[in-house]
The first five atom37 places (N, CA, C, CB, O) and aatype in JSON, in Angstrom:
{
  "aatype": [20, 20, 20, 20, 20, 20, 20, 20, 20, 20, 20, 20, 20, 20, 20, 20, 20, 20, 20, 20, 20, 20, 20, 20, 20, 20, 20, 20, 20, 20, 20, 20, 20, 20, 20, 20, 20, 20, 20, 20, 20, 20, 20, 20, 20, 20, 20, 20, 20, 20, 20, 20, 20, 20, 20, 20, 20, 20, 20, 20, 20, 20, 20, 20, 20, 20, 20, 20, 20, 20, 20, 20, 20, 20, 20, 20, 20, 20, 20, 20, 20, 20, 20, 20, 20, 20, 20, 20],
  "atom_mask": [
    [1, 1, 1, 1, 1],
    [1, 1, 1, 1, 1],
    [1, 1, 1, 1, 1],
    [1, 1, 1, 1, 1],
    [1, 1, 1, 1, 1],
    [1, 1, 1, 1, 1],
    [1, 1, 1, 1, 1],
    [1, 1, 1, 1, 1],
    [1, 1, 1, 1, 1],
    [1, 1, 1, 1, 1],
    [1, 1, 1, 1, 1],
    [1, 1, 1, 1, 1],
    [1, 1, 1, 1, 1],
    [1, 1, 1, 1, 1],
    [1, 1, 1, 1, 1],
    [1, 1, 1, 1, 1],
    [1, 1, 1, 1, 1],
    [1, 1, 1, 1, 1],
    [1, 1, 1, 1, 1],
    [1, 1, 1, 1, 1],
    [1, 1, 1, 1, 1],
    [1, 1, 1, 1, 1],
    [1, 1, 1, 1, 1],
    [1, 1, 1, 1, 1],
    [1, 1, 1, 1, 1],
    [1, 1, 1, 1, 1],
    [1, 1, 1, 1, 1],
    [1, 1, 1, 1, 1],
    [1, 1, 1, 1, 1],
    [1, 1, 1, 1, 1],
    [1, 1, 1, 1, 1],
    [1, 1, 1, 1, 1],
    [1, 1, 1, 1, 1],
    [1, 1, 1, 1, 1],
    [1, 1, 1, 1, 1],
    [1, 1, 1, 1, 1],
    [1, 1, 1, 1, 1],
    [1, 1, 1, 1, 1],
    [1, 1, 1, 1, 1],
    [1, 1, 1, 1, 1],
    [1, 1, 1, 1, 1],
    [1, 1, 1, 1, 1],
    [1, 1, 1, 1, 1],
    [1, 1, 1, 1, 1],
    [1, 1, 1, 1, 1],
    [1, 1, 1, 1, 1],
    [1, 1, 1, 1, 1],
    [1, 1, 1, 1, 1],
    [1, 1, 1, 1, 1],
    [1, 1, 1, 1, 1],
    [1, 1, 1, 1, 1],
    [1, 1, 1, 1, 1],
    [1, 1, 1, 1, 1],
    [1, 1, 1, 1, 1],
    [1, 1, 1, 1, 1],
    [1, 1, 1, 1, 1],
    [1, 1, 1, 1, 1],
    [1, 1, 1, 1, 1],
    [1, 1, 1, 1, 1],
    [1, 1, 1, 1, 1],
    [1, 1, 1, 1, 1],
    [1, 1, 1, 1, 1],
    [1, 1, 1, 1, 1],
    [1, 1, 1, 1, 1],
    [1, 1, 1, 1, 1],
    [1, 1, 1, 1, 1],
    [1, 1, 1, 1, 1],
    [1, 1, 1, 1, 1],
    [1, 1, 1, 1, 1],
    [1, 1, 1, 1, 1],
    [1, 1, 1, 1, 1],
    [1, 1, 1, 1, 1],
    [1, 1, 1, 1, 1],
    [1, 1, 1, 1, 1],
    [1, 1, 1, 1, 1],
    [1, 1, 1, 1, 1],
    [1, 1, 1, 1, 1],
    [1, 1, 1, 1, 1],
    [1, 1, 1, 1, 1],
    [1, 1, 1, 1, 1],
    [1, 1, 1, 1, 1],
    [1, 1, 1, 1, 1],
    [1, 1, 1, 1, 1],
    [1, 1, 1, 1, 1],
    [1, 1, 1, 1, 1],
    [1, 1, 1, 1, 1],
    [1, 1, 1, 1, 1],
    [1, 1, 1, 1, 1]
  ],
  "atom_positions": [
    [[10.97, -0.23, 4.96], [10.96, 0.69, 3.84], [9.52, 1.14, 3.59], [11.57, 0.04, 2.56], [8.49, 0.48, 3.74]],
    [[9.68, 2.52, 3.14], [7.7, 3.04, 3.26], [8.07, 2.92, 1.84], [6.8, 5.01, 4.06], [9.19, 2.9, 1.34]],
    [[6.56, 2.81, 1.12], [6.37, 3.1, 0.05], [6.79, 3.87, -0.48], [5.65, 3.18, -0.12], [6.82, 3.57, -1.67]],
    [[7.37, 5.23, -0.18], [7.29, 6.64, -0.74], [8.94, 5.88, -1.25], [7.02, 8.4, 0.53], [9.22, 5.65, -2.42]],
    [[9.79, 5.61, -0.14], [11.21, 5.11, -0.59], [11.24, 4.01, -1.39], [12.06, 4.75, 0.5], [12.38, 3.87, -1.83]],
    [[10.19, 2.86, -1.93], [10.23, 2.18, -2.73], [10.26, 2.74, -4.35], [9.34, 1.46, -2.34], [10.94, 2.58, -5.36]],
    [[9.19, 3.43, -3.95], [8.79, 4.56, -5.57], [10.22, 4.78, -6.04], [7.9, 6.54, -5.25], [10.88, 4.27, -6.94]],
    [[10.51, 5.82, -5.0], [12.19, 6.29, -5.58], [13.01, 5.49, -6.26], [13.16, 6.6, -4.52], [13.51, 5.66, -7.38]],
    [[13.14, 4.41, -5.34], [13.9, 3.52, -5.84], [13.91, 2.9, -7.11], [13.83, 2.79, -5.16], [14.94, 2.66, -7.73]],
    [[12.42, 2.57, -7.64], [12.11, 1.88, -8.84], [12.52, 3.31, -9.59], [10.41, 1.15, -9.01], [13.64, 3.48, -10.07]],
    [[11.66, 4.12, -9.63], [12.28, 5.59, -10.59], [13.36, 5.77, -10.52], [11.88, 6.96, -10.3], [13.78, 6.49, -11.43]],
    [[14.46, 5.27, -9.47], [15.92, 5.84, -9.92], [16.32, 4.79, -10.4], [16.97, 6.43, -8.89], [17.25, 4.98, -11.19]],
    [[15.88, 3.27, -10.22], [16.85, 2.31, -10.95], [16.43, 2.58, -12.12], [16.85, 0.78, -10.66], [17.4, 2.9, -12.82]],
    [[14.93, 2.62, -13.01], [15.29, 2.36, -14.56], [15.5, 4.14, -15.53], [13.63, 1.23, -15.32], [15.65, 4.38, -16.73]],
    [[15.39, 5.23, -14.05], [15.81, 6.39, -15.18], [17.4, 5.95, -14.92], [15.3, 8.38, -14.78], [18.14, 6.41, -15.79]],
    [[17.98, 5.25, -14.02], [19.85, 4.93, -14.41], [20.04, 4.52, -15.15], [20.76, 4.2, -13.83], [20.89, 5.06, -15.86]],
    [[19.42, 3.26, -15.61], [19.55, 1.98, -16.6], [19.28, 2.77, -18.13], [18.18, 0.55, -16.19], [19.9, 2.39, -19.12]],
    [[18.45, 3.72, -18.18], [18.36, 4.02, -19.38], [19.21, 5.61, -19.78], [16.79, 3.95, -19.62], [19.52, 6.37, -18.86]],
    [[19.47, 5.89, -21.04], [19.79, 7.06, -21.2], [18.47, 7.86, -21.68], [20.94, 7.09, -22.08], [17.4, 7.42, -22.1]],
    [[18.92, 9.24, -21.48], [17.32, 9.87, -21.83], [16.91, 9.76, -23.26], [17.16, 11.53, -21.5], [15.81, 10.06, -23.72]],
    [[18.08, 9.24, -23.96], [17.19, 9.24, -25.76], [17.33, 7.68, -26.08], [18.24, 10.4, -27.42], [17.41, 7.3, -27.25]],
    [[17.35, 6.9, -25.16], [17.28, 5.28, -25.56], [15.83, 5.09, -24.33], [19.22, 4.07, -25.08], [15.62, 3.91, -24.08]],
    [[15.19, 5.76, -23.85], [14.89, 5.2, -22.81], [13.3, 4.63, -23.38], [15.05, 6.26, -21.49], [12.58, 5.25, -24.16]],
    [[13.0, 3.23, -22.76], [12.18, 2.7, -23.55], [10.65, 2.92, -23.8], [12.36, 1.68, -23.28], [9.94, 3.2, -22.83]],
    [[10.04, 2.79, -25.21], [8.79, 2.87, -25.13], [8.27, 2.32, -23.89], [8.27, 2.34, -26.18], [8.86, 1.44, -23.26]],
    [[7.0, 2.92, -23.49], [6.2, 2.33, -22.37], [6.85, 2.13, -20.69], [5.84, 0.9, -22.96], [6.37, 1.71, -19.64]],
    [[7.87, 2.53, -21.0], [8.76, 2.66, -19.67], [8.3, 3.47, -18.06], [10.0, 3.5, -20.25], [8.67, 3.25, -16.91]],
    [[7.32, 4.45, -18.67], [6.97, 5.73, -17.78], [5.44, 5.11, -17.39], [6.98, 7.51, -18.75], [4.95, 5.1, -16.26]],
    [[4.9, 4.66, -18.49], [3.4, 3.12, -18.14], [4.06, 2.04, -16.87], [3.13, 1.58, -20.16], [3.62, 1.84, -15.73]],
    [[5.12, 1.54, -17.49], [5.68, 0.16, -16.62], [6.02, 0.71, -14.6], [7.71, -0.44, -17.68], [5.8, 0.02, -13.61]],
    [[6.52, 1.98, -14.66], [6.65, 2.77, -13.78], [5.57, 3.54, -13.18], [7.43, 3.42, -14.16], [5.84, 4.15, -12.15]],
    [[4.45, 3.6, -13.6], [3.2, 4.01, -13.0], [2.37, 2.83, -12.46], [2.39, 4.78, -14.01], [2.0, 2.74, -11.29]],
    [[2.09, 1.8, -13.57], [2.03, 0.38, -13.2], [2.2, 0.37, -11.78], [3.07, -0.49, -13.89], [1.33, 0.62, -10.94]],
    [[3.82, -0.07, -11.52], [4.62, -0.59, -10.45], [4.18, 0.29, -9.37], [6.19, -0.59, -10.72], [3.73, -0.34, -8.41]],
    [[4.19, 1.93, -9.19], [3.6, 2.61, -8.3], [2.38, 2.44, -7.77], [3.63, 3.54, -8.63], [2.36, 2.81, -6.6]],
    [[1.29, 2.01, -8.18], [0.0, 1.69, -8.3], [-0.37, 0.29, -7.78], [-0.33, 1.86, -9.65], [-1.48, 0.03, -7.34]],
    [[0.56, -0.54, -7.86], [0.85, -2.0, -6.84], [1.13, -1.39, -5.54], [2.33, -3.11, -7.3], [0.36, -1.43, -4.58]],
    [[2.33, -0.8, -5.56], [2.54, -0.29, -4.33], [1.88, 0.65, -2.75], [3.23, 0.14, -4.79], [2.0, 0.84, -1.54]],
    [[0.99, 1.06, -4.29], [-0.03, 2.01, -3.32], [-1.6, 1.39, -3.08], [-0.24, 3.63, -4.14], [-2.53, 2.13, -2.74]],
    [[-1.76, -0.07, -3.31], [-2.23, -1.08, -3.09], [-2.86, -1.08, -1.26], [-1.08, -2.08, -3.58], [-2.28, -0.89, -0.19]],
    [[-3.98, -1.32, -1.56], [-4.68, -1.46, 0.06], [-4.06, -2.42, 0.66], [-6.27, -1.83, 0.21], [-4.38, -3.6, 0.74]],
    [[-2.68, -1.58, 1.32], [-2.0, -2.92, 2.21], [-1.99, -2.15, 3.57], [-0.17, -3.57, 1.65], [-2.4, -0.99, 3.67]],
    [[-1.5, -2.85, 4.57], [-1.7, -2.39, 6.75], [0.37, -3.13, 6.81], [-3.89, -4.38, 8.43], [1.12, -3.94, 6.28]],
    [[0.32, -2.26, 7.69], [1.45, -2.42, 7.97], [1.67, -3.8, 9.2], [1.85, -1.0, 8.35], [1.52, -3.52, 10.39]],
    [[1.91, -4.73, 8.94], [2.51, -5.59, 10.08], [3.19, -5.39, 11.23], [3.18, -6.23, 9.7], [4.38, -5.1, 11.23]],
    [[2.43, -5.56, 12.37], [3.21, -5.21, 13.39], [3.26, -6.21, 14.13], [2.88, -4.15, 14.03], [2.25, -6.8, 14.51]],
    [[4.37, -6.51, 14.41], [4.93, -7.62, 15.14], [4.89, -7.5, 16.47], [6.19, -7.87, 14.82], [5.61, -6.7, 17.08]],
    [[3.74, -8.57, 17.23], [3.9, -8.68, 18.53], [4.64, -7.92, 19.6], [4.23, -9.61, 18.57], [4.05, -7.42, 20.56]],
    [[5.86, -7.86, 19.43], [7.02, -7.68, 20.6], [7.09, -5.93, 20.27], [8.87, -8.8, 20.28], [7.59, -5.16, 21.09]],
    [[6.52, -5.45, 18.94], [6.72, -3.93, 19.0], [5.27, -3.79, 19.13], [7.5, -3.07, 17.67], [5.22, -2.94, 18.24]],
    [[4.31, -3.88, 19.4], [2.97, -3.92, 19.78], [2.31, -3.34, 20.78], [2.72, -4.89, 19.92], [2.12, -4.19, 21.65]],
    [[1.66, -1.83, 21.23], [1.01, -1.48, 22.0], [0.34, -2.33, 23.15], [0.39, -0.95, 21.35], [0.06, -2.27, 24.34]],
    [[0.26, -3.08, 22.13], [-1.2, -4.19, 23.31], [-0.54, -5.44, 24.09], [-2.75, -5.27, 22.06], [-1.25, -6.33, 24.56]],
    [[0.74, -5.46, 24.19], [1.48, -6.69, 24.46], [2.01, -6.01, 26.22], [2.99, -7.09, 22.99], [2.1, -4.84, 26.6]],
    [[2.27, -7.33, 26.96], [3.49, -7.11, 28.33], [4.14, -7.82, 28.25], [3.28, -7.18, 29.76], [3.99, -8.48, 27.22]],
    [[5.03, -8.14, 28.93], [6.1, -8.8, 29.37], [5.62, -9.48, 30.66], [7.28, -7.88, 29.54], [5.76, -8.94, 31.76]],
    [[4.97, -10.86, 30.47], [4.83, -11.5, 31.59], [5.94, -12.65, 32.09], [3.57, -12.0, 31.44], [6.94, -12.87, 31.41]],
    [[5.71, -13.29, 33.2], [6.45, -14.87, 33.6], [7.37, -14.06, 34.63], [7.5, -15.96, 32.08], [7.49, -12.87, 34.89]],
    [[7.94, -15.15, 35.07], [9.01, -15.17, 36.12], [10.23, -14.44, 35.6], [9.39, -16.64, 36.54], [10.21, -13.82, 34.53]],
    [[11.41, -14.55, 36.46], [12.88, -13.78, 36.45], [13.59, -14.87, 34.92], [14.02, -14.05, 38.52], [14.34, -14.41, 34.07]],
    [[13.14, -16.15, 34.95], [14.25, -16.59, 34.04], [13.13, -17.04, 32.8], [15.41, -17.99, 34.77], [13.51, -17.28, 31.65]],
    [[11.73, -17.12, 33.22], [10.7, -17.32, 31.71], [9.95, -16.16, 31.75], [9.5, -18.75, 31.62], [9.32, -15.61, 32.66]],
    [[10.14, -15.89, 30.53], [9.41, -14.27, 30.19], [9.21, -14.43, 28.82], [10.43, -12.73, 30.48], [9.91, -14.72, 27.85]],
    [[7.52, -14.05, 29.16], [7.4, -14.74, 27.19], [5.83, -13.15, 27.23], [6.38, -17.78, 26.8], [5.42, -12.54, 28.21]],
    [[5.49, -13.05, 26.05], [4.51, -11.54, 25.63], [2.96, -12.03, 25.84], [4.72, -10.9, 23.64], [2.64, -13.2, 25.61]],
    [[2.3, -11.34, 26.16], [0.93, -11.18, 26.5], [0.29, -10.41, 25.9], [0.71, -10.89, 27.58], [0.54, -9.24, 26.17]],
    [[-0.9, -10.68, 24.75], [-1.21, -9.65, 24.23], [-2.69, -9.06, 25.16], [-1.33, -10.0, 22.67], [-3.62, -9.72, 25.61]],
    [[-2.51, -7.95, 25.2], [-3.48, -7.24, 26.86], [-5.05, -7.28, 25.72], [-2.76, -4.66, 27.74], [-6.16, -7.49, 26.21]],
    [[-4.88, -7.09, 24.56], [-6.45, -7.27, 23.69], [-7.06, -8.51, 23.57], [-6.4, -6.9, 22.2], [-8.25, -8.73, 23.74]],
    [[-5.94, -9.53, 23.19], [-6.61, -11.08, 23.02], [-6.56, -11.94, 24.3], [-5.78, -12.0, 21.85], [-7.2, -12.9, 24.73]],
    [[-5.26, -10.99, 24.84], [-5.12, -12.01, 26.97], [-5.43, -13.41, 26.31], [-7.0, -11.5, 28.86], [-6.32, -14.26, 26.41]],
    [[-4.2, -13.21, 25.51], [-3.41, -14.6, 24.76], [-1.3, -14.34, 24.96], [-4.05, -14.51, 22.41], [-0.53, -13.38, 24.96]],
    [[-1.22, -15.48, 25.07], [0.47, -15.56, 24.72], [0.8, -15.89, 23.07], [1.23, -16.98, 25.71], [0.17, -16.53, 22.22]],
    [[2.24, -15.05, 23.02], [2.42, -14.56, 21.91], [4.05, -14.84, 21.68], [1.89, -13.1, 21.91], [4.89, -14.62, 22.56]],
    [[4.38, -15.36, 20.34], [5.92, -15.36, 20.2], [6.18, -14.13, 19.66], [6.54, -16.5, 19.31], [5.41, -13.68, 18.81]],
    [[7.77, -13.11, 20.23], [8.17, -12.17, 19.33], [7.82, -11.67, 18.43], [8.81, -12.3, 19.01], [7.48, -10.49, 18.32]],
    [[7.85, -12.92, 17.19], [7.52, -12.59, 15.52], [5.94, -13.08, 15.46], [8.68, -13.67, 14.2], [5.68, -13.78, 14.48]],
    [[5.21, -12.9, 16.08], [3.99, -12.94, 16.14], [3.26, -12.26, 15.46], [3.69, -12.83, 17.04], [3.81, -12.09, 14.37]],
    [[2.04, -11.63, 15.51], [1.71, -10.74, 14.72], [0.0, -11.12, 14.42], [2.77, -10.75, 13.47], [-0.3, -12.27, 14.09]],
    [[-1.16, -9.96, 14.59], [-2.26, -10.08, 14.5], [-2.84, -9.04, 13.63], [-2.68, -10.18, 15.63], [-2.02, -8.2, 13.25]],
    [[-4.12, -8.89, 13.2], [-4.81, -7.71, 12.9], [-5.19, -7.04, 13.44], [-5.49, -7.69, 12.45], [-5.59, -6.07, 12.8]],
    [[-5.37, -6.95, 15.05], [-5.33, -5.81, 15.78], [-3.85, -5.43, 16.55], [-6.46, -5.99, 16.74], [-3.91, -5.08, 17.73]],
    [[-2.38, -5.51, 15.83], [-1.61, -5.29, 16.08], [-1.24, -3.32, 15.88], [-1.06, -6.38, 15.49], [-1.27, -2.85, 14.74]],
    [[-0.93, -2.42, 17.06], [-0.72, -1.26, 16.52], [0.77, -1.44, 16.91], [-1.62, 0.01, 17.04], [1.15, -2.38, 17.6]],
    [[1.63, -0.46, 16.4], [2.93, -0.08, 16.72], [2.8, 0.85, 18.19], [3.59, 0.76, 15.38], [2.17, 1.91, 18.19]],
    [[3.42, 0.37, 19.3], [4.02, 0.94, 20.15], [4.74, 2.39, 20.31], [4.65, 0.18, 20.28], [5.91, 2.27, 19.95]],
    [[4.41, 3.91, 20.77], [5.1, 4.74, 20.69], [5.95, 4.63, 21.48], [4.65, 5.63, 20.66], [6.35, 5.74, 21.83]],
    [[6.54, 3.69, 22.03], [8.29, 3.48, 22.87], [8.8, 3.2, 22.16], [8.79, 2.55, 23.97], [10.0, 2.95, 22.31]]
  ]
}
């Protein structure tokens, strides 16, 4: 989920929850708030096995990931700070 679809989400659950002439003091604060976490200096996690920098090394029946930057072995759910997403 990107951020942009989180936003929505929080803005459509509490404009549902409320009606437009009950809807609560400070509500549209609590909702800018929450946006403003979200848009928080965060990197997206990329997991090893979807990872630009990874192969597929080992034999026909052991085959385990290689990351080609650290030319380290790597489990699936792995995951580094120089992890990019793969365009395959």
């Amino acid at each position: 989920m990107t951020r942009e679809e989180a936003i929505t989400i929080i803005k459509t659950i509490v404009y549902m929850a409320c009606e437009e002439d009950d809807f609560p003091e400070g509500a549209d604060e609590a909702i800018d708030m929450a946006i403003e976490a979200l848009k928080a200096d965060t990197v997206e996690v990329v997991r090893c096995k979807d990872c630009k920098h990874k192969y597929v090394s080992g034999n026909g029946t052991t085959q385990y990931y290689v990351c080609d930057f650290m030319d380290a072995q790597f489990e699936d759910e792995g995951y580094c700070h120089h992890g990019e997403r793969s365009e395959e």
